[in-house]
N, C-alpha and C positions, 0 to 999 in steps of 0.2 A: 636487954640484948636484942640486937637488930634479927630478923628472920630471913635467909637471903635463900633466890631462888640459885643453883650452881649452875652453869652450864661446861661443861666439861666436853671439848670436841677435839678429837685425837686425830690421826690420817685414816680411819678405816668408819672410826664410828662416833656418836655423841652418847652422853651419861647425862641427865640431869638430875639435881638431888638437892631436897629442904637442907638447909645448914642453920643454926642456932653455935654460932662461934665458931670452933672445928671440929662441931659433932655434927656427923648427918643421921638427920631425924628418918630421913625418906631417902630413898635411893630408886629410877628408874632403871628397866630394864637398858640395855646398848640396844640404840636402833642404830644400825649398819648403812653406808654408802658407799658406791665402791671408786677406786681410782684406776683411771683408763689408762693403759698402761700404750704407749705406740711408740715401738723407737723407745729414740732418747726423750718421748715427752712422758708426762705422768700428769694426768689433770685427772681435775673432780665437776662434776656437771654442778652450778650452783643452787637449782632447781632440785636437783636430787638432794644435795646437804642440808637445805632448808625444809625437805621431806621429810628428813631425818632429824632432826631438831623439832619439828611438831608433834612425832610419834614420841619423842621420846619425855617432851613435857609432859604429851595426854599421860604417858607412863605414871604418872604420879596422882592421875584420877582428879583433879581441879587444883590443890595443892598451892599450887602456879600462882594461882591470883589471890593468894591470902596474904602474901613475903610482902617484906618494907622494900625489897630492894633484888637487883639481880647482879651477879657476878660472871665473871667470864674467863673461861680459858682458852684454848685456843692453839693447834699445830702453827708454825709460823717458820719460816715466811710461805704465807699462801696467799700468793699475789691476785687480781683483782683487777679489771677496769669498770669505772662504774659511768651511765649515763645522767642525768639531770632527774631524774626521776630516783636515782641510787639503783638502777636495774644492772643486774652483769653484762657487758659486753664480751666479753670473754670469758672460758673457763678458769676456775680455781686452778692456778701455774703452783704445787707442790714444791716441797725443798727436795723430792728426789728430782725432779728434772733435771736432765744433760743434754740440750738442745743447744744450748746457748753459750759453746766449748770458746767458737772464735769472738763472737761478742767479751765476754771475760778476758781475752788476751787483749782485746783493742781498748778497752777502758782502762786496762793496767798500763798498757803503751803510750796514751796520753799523758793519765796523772802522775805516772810513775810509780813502782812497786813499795816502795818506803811512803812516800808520800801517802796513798790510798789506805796503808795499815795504818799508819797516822792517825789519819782523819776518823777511816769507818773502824777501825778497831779492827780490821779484815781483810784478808784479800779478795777478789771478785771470783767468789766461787762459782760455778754455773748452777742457777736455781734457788743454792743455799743463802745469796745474795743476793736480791732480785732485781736487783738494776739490770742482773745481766737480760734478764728474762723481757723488761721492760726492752733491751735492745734491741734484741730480736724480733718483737714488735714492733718496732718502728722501722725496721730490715724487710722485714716480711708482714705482717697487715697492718700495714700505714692506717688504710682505711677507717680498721676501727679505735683508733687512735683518734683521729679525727675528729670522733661524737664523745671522747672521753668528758667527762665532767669532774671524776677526782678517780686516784689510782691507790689503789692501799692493797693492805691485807685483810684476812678473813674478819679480824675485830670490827677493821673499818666498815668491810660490806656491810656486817651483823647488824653495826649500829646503823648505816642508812635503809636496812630494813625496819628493823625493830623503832628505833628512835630519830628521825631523820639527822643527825646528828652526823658530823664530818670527824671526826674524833681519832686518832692511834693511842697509844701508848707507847715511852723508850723503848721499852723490849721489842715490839716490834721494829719500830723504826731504826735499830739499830741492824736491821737486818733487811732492809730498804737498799743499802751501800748508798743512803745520800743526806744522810743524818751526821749528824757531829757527837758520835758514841762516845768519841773520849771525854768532850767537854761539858755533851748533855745541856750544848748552848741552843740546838733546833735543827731545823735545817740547814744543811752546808751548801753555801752557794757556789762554793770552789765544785763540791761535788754534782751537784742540778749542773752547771754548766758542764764540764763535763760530760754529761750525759746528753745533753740540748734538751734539758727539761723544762716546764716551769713552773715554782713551788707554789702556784695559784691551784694545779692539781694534786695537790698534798695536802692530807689531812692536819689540821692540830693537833698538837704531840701534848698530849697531857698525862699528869701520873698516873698509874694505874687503876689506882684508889677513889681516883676524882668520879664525880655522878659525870657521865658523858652527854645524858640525856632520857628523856624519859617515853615510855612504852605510847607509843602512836595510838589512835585508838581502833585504826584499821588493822596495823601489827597483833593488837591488842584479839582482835575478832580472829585473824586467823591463827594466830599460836596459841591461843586458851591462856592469854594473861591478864590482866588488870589494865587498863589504861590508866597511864598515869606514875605508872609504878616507875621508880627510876634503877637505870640501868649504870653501873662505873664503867670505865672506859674498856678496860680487860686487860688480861695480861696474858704472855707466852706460858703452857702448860708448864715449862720447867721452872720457871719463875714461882710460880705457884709450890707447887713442890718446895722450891728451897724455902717459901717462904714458912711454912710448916716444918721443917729442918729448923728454924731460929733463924738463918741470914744473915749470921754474926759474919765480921770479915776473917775469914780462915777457916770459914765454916765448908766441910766438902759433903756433897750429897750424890751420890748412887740409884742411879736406875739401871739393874739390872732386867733386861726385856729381849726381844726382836735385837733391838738395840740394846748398845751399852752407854749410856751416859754419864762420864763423870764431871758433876760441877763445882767451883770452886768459888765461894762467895769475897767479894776484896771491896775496900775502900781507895786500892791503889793500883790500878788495870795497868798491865804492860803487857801490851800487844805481841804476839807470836804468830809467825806465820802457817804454824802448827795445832793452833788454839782459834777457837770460835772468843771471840768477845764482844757481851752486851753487856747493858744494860739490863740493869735484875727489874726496872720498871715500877718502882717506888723509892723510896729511904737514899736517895740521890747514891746507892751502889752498883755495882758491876755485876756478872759471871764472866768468868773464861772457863770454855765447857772445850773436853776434847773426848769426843766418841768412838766407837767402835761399832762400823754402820749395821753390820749382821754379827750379832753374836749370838743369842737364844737360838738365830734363824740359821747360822752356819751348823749348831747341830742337829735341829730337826731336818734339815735337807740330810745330810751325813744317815741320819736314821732312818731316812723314805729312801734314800738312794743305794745302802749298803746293808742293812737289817730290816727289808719290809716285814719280813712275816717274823720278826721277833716282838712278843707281846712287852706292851710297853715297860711293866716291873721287871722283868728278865734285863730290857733296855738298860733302864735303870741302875741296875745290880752293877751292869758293865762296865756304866758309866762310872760310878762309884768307886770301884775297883782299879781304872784306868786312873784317874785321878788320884790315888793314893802310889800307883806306880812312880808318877811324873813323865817326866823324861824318858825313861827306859824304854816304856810302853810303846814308845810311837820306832824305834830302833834306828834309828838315825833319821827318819822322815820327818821332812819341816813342812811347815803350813803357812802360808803368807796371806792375811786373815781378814781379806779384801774382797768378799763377795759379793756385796753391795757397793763398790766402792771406798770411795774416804772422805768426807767431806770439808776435809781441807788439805784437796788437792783440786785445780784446776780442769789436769788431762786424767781423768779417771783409772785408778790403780785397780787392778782384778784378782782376783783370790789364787793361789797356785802350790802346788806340789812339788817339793825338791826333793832328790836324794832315792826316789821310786825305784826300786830292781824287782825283779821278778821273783825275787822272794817276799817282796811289800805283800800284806795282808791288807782286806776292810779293816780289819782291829788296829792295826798299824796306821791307817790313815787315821781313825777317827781320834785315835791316842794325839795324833799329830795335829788336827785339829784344837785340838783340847787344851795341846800347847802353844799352838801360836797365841789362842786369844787369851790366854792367861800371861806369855809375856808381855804382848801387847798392852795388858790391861795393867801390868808393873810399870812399862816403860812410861805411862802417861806423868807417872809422879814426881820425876826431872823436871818434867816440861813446865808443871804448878809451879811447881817449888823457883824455878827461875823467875817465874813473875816477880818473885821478892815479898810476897805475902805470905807470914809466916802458917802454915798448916794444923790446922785444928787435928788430934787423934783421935778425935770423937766424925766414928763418919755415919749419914744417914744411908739408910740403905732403903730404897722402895725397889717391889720385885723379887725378882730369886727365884720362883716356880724350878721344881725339880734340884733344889740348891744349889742353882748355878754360880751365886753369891761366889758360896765357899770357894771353888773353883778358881772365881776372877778375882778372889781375894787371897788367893794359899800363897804369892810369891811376892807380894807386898813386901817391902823391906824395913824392917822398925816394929814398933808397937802399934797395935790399933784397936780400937773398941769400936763396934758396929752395931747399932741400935736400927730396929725394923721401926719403918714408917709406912703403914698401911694408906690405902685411898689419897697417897700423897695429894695428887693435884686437887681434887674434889674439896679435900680439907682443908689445903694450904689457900682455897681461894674465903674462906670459914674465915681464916685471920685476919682480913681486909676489913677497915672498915670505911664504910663510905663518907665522901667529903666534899663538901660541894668546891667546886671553881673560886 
């Protein structure tokens, strides 16, 4: 059995960890980076993320250069310009950015709103789809567009650090908006046009699985790896994750976190303009993933903002208790459970209060709270279920701290078995096994 180094990098921080199949042997500590928040932008310095990918190999004390191989995960879309050298031109463009609100309307404007779900499996989200973000660059710094050399996401950069290597994966590139996600035939030239691109600055879309390329030996000196060592091309973190779930089609997996992610594994993708749909980035399948952009984070702010000085297990008890009320608890207060947003919506939805009288209580909001994202988190299961792919009742669940699970699971309708999956991504990248081109 193959010995693989993980590299596991989320939006705040990286994990790396020895894998022997989907057991980890070694785990580093999370080295931290942080994302710069201005306005509607949200970027990450790539200088600081590759900081943090150093510290977090040393985390594992040499480790690093003993593995047959490296794996990769990866937040996405985390857009990218890169120069001839594979240097950033630009900052890491994040899937929270909302910069790029009128860009997204002018790309739908041209291809048409049916057409665009068609093709990209998506509509032009701002950020979440990074054609738009690409626009907005060609809007506003033409310039460094200019010295572009190839334009990807963070796998892509990773790899023209690590391995000089031009490389994506589906997963990602289904979330480019210039891929052909339904077909999974390459690049859409209906799409590049569209945009006035040209797929001379696009990487090669290879499966996940496939070796991308191997450890530079200058890569090699500064990140404390092996030269030599071959690296697979990488996959989106939730990819990873379902792939440790089984990735049967009807297979549904749960991240219960900050966010809510619920994904749906298919052999038969039918587009919603309500639903994220990729490319799961191996085994020629899909996800249609539809989230819940703050939910862990809708109630810790409710707790910094209306119970500071209540110690956290008293918090708790409340919570508990309020959740077994339902309904009642919140006394007619609705909660519309958009704090972060929605990310499939174009003109961004905000989180809001209905029904307040001056009899409302904190208790009262947060009950209300507690209820929006629990209907929220029933209503998604219509939206699967119309794909037409029949739903597995076996669901994975990673996450739940403070059993928030239970919560976003009590008003599910039907039967359901819920099986805990620990160190999802970390492990699920364990199940890969490498292959060459």
């Amino acid at each position: 059995m193959s010995t693989l180094l993980g590299l596991d990098i989320g939006s705040s921080s990286v994990i790396t960890g020895i894998l022997r199949g989907p057991k980890v042997v070694a785990e580093s500590p999370r080295a931290f980076f942080r994302s710069r928040l201005t306005g509607a932008k949200v970027e990450v310095d790539p200088d600081e993320l590759l900081g943090a990918i150093k510290i977090a190999i040393a985390g594992l004390g040499g480790r690093a250069r003993q593995v047959d191989g490296i794996a990769l995960a990866t937040m996405s879309p985390a857009w990218v310009v890169m120069d001839r050298q594979g240097r950033a031109l630009t900052p890491i463009v994040t899937h929270q950015d909302r910069r790029s609100v009128e860009f997204a309307h002018a790309i739908e404007r041209r291809i048409g709103k049916a057409r665009h779900l068609k093709l990209c499996g998506n509509r032009p989200f701002p950020g979440g789809i990074s054609s738009t973000t690409w626009a907005w660059y060609k809007a506003n710094q033409p310039a460094r567009l200019k010295r572009a050399d190839l334009v990807g996401h963070l796998n892509t950069f990773l790899h023209r650090q690590f391995t000089g290597a031009r490389v994506t994966d589906p997963s990602n590139a289904s979330f480019t908006g210039l891929y052909d996600t339904m077909g999974l035939s390459g690049w859409s030239a209906e799409l590049c046009s569209n945009l006035g691109v040209s797929r001379a600055l696009l990487p090669e879309v290879v499966d996940a699985d496939r070796i991308g390329g191997a450890v530079t030996a200058a890569a090699a000196a500064k990140f404390g790896l092996r030269a030599g060592t071959p690296m697979m091309v990488g996959i989106m973190d939730g990819s990873a994750g379902m792939l440790l779930a089984g990735a049967r089609p009807g297979q549904l997996f749960n991240v219960v976190g900050s966010t809510d992610v619920l994904a749906l594994c298919t052999d038969r993708p039918k587009p919603h303009e309500r639903l994220l749909t990729r490319a799961l980035g191996v085994q020629g399948r899909w996800l249609q993933v539809s989230t819940i952009a703050a939910m862990a984070s809708s109630i810790y702010w409710a707790r910094d903002q209306f119970f500071p000085g209540m110690p956290l297990e008293d918090f708790r008890k409340e919570f508990r208790r309020l959740s077994k009320l339902g309904a009642s608890a919140a006394c007619g207060v609705e909660f519309e459970p958009y704090m972060a947003g929605e990310r499939t919506s174009i003109e961004q939805r905000q989180g809001a209060f209905r029904q307040v009288t001056l009899a409302t209580t904190k208790t009262h909001l947060l009950a209300a709270i507690m209820e929006g994202l629990t209907r929220a988190s029933a209503e998604r299961l219509p939206l699967l279920q119309a794909t037409g792919t029949r739903l597995r009742r076996d669901v994975a669940v990673s996450g739940g701290s403070d059993r928030l699970d239970q919560l976003m699971h009590r008003d599910w309708p039907g039967q359901w078995t819920f099986r805990a999956v620990t160190d999802a991504t970390m492990r699920g990248l364990g199940t890969m096994e490498m292959r060459d081109r």
